[in-house]
C-alpha positions in Angstrom: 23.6 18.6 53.5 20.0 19.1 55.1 20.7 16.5 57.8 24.0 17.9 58.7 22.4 21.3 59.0 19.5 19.9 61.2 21.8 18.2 63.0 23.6 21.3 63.6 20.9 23.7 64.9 19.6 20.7 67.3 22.8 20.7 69.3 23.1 24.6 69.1 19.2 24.2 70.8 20.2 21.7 73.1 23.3 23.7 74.3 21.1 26.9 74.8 18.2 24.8 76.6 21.5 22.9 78.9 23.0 26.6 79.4 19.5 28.0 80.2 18.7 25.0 82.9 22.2 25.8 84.8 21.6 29.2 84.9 18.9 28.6 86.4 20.9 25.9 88.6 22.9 28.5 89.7 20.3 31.2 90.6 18.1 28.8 92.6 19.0 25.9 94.5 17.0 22.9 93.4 16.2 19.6 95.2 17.6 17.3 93.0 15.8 14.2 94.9 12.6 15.8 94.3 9.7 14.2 92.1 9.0 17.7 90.2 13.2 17.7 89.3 12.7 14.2 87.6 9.6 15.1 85.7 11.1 18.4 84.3 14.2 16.8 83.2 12.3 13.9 81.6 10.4 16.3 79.9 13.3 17.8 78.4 14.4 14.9 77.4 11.7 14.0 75.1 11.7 17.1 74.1 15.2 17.4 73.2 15.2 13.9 71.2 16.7 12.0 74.3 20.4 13.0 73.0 23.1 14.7 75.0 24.3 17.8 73.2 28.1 16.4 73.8 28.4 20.1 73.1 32.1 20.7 74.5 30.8 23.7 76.4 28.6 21.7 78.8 29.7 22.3 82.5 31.1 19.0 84.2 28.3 19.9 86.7 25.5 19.2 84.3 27.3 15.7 82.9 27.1 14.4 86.8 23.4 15.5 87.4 22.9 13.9 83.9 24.1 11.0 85.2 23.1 11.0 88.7 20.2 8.7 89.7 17.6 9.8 92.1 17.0 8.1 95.4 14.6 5.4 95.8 16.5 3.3 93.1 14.4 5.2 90.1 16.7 5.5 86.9 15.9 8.1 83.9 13.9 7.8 80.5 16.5 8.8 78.6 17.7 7.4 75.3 21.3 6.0 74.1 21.8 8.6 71.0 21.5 6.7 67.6 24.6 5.0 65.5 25.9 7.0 62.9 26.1 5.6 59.4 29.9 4.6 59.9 29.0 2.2 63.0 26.7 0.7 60.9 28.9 -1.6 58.2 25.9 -4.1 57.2 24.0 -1.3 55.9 27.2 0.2 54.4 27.4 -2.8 52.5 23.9 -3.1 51.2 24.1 1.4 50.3 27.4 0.0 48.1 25.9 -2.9 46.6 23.0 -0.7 45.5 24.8 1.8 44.3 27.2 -0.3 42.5 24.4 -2.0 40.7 23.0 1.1 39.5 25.8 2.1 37.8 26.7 -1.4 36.6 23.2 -2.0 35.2 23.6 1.4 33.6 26.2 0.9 32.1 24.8 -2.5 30.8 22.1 -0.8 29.1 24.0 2.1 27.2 26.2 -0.3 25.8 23.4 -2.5 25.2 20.5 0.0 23.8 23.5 2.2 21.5 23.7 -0.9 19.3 19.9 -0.7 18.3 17.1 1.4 16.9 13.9 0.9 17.7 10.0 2.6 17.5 7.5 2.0 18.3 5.8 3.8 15.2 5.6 0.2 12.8 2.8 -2.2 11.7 2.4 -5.2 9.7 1.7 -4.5 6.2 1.1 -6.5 3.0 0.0 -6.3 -1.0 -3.5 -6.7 -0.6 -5.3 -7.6 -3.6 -9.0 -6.6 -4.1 -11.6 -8.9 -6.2 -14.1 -6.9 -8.5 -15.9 -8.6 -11.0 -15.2 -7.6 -15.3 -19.2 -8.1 -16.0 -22.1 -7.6 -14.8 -25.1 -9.4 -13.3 -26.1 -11.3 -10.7 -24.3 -13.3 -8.3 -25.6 -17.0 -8.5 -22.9 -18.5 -6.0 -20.5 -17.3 -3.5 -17.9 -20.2 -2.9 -15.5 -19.1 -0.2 -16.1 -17.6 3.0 -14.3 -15.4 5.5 -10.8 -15.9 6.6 -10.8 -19.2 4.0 -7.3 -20.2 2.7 -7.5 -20.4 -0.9 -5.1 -20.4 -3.9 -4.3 -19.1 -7.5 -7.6 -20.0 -9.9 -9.8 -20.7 -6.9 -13.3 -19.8 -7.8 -14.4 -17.3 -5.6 -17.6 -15.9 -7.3 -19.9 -17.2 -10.1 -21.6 -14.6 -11.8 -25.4 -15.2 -13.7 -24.5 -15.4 -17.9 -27.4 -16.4 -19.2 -28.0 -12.6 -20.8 -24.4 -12.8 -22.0 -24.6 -16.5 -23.7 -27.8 -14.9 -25.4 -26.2 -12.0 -27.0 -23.2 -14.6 -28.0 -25.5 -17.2 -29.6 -26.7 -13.8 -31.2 -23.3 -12.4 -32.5 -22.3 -15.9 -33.6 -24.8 -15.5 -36.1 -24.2 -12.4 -37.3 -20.4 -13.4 -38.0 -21.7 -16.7 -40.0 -24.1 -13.9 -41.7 -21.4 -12.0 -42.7 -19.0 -14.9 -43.5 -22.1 -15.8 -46.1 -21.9 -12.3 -47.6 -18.5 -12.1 -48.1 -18.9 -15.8 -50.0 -21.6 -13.8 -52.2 -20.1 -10.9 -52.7 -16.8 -12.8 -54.0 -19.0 -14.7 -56.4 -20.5 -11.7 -57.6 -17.0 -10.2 -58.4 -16.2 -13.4 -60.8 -19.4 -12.9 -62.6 -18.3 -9.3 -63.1 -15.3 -10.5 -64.6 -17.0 -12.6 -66.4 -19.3 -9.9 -67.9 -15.9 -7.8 -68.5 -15.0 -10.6 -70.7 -18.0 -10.9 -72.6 -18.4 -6.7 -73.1 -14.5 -6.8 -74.2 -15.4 -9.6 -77.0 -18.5 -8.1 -78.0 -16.5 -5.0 -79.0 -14.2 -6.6 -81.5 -17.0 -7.3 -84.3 -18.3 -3.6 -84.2 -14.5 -2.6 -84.0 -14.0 -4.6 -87.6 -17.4 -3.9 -89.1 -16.3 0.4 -88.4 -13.1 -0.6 -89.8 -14.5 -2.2 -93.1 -17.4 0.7 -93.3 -14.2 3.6 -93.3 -12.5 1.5 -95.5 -15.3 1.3 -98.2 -16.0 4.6 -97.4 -12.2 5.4 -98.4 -12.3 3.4 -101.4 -15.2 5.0 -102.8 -14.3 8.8 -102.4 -11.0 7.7 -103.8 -13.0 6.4 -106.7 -15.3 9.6 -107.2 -12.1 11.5 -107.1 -10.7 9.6 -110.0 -13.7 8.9 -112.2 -16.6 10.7 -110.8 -19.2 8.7 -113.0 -17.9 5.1 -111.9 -19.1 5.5 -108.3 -22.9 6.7 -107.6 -23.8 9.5 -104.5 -26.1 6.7 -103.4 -23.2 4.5 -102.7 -21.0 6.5 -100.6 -24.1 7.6 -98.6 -24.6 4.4 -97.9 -21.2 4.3 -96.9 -21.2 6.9 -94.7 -24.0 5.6 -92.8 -22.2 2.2 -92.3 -19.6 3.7 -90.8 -21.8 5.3 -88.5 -23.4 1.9 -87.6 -20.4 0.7 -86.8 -19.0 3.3 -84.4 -22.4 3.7 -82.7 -22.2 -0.4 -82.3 -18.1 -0.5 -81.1 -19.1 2.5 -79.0 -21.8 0.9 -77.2 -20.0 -2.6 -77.2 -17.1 -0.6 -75.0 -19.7 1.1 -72.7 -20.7 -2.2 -71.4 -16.9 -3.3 -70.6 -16.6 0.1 -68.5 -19.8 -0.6 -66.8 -19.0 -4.2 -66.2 -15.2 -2.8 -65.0 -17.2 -0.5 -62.7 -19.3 -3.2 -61.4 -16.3 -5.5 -60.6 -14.4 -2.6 -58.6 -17.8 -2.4 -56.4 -17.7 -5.5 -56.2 -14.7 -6.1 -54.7 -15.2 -2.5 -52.4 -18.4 -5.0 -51.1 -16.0 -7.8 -50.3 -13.6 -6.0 -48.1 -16.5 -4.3 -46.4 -18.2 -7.8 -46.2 -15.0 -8.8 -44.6 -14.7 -5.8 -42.3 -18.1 -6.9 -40.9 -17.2 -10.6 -40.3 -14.2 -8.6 -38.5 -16.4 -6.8 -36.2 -18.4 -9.6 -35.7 -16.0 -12.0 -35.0 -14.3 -9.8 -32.0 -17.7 -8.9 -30.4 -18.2 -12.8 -30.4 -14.9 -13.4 -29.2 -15.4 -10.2 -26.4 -18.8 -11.6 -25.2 -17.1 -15.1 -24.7 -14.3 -13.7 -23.0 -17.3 -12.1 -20.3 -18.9 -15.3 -19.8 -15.5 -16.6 -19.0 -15.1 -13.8 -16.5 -18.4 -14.6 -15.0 -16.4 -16.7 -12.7 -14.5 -14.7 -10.5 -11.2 -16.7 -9.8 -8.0 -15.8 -7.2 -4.5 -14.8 -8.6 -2.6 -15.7 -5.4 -2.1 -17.1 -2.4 -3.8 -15.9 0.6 -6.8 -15.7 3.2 -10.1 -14.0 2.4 -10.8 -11.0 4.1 -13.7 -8.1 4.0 -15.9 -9.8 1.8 -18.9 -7.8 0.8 -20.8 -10.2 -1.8 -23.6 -12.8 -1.5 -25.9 -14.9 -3.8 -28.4 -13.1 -5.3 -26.8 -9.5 -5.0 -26.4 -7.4 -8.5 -23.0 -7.1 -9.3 -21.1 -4.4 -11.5 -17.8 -4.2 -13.5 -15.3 -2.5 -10.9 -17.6 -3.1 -7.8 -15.2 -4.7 -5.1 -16.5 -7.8 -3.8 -13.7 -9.0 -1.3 -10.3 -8.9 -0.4 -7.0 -11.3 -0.2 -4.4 -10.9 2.2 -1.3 -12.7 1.1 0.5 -15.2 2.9 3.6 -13.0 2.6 4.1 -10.0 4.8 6.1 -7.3 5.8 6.5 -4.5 8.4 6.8 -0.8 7.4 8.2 1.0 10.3 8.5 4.7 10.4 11.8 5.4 11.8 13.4 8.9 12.7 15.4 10.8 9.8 18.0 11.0 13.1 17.8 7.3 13.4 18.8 6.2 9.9 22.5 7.4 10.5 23.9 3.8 10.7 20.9 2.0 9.6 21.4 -0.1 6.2 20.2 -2.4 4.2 20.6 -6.1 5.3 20.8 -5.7 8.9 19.5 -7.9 11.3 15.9 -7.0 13.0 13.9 -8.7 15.7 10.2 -8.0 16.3 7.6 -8.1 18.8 4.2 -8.0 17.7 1.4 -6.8 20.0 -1.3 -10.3 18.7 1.6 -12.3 20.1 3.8 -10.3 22.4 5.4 -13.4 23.9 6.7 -14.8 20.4 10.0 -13.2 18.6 10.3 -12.5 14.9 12.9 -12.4 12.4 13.7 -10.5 9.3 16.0 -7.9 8.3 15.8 -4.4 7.0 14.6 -4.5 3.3 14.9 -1.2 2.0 14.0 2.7 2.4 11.5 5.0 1.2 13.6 7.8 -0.9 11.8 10.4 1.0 10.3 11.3 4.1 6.0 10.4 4.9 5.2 14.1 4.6 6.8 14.6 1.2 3.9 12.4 -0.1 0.6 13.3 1.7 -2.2 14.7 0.2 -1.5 18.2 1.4 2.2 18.9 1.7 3.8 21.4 4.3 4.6 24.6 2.7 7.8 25.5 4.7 8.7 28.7 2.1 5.7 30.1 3.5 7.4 31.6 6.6 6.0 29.9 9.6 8.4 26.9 8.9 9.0 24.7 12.5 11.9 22.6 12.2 10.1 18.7 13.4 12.2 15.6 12.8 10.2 13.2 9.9 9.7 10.1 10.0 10.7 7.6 7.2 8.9 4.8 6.0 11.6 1.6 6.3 10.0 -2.0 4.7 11.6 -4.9 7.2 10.9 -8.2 5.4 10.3 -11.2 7.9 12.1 -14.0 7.7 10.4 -16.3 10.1 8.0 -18.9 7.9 5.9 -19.3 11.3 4.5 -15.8 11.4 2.3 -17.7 9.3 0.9 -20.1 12.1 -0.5 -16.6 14.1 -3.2 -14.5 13.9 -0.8 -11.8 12.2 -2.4 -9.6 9.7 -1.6 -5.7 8.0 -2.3 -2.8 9.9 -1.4 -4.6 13.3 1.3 -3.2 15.9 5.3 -3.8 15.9 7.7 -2.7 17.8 11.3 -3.8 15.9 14.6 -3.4 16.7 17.2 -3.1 14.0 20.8 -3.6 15.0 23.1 -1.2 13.8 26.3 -1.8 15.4 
């Protein structure tokens, strides 16, 4: 529309300049042979683009002076107009071909880039484990290095025991010590019982001499009773006194069976404590060697060493992180769009592109989602009942496992850049 118009309000100029000039014509006769004539109508020429008006309203006068050459054989400067577009059919062709490329490679790419979602918000990712060591000490040898391949029960670490076999030669001991008291105090209970015995048979003679000392006692009041002069007082006082005998001697006989009955229960107490400590002893033996079998530091999987922080010679402590494994198996969390998890599902078909190796394409397939959105589990979560809520599309986590075994043979590692696509249609 802008070169239509300009092409417009040249023509309306060039008819006004052409009407001016023969006006002019008309008022003045002018020597059309003359130099001056030639060099004012070249000049507006040039200045008028070199195109005739072909304004309808020119005067048949101006055409023939337009065409008319001066004498002396000189011809005019001016210009043949330009070809419109519609003389031109090469470049007609080429406009088309353009344009119908466009649209066709347009088209190509919705119906292409509809059947996949992609971001760019992804990175590799993996169960890293981290070493620490379950004693302490000193590090006496450091067996693997950075970036080393290693497998499940590789030594990584050896840890300084000597301290440690110490105090186990040490609680060794002690549990033979108390094995030894428990043997003793179990020999002490059967001599208890054996005093039990003896006490409980050293009652039955007192028992029968109280027996026969009541029974003479008996006999003799009975007597007195009948014939008072056939039994003397001096008898049954002696009687009397027999029978005391007696009792005091069953009466002691029967305190030493409770005494050797009390000394056989605490005897036995001192066996089960015996035993108790032959218990304790026995695990504090057993948890010492357990340490100095921790004291070297082994792998539980698969995978490259990475951020080790350890070296021989350096003090160790229970928890302190000494390296890291990487495991051979990765994944790829990529944080998708809530909007682009409409037709997204588990199972489907992903390729990858990985910024280490941007000329190599990966497998895998989606794995599974997150059941929730990253925000809902930072540290701080947004308060959106606090009225300043801002409506932002989340993003949420989606694990893609990969299913190309030669991810292995790159330099791919967690935290580094993916761009996936999943394909959804």
């Amino acid at each position: 529309m802008t070169g239509q118009k300009t092409l417009r309000l040249r023509r309306v100029i060039n008819a006004f300049i052409t009407r001016r000039v023969t006006v002019d014509y008309e008022q003045a006769p002018v020597d059309v042979e003359a130099p001056e004539y030639h060099a004012a109508r070249d000049s507006e020429s040039r200045r008028s683009g070199g195109k005739k008006t072909g304004d309808a309203r020119r005067s048949d006068g101006d055409k023939d002076e337009a065409t008319k050459q001066p004498s002396g054989g000189e011809t005019t400067n001016e210009e043949p107009p330009p070809k419109k577009l519609k003389d031109r059919p090469v470049l007609l062709v080429v406009v088309a071909i353009v344009i119908l490329a466009a649209i066709a490679g347009g088209i190509i790419y919705w119906l292409d880039a509809r059947q996949y979602e992609t971001t760019d918000d992804a990175y590799v990712d993996g169960h890293i484990v981290r070493i620490a060591p379950e004693v302490a000490g000193y590090v006496r040898e450091v067996r693997v290095d950075d970036n080393q391949l290693v497998g499940p029960r590789t030594v990584l670490v050896i840890i300084d025991t000597a301290q440690n076999s110490a105090r186990y030669a040490g609680l060794v001991a002690q549990a033979k010590q108390a094995r030894a008291t428990v043997v003793q105090s179990q020999a002490q209970v059967g001599a208890t019982a054996q005093q039990i015995a003896a006490a409980r048979a050293n009652v039955i003679q007192p028992q029968a001499d109280l027996i026969k000392a009541q029974a003479d006692l008996a006999r003799y009041r009975t007597l007195l009773a009948i014939e008072p002069a056939a039994v003397a007082a001096q008898q049954i006082d002696t009687s009397i006194q027999a029978v005391g005998s007696a009792r005091g001697r069953r009466d002691a006989a029967a305190k030493q069976v409770r005494q050797a009955e009390a000394q056989l229960v605490s005897s036995k107490a001192q066996v089960g404590a015996d035993r108790a400590a032959v218990t304790a002893a026995d695990a504090n033996a057993r948890s010492t060697a357990i340490e100095l079998t921790h004291g070297q530091v082994t792998s539980p999987i698969f995978g490259r060493v990475a951020n080790r922080a350890v070296d021989p010679g350096s003090y160790v402590s229970p928890g302190q992180q000494l390296l890291a494994i990487v495991p051979l198996k990765l994944y790829v969390t990529a944080n998708f769009k809530e909007t682009q998890l409409r037709l997204m599902r588990v199972g489907q078909p992903v390729t990858m592109r990985i910024d280490t190796v941007p000329d190599v394409e990966f497998r895998g397939h989606v794995a599974s989602f997150q059941q929730g959105a990253g925000q809902a589990f930072a540290l701080l979560p947004a308060e959106n009942a606090t009225g300043n809520f801002v409506k932002v599309v989340q993003r949420v986590p989606v694990r893609i496992a990969i299913d190309s075994p030669a991810i292995q043979a790159y330099p791919v590692g967690p935290g580094m850049s993916v761009v996936p696509r999943v394909k959804v249609r």
